[in-house]
C-alpha positions, 0 to 999 in steps of 0.5 A: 848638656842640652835638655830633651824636650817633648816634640808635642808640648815642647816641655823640657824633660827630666835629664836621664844622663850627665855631662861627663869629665875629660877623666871618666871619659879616659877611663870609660875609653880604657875600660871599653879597650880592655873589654875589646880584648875580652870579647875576642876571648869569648869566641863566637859562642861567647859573643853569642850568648853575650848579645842574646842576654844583651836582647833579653834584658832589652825585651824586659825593659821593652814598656820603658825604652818605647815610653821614653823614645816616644817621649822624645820623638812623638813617633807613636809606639807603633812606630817605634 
């Protein structure tokens, strides 16, 4: 895998993810099928509340994805 690193001090940054096996990939992909089908279960309501969940947990890790993704970018929080 290759590394991240700072756009303004080229610096290599810590890895945040690893390199996966051919296995775990099948079984990431067979879980993710199955999760198809459980979506459609949910209906629209369902899916609804599932993606404002998805949102807010987003907006509580807010500080830490823009820190990272300006890390990686050098795009400036306001940008991002």
């Amino acid at each position: 895998m290759s590394p991240s690193v700072d756009p303004r001090t080229g610096a290599e940054l810590p890895a945040i993810a690893s390199d996966t096996t051919e296995e775990a990939l099948d079984a990431l992909c067979d879980s993710a099928t199955r999760s198809g089908v459980e979506l459609a279960r949910l209906g629209r309501h369902g899916r609804a509340r599932m993606l404002e969940a998805m949102a807010d947990a987003l907006e509580q890790r807010r500080e830490r994805i823009v820190e990272t993704a300006n890390r990686e970018t050098a795009l400036g929080a306001g940008r991002l």
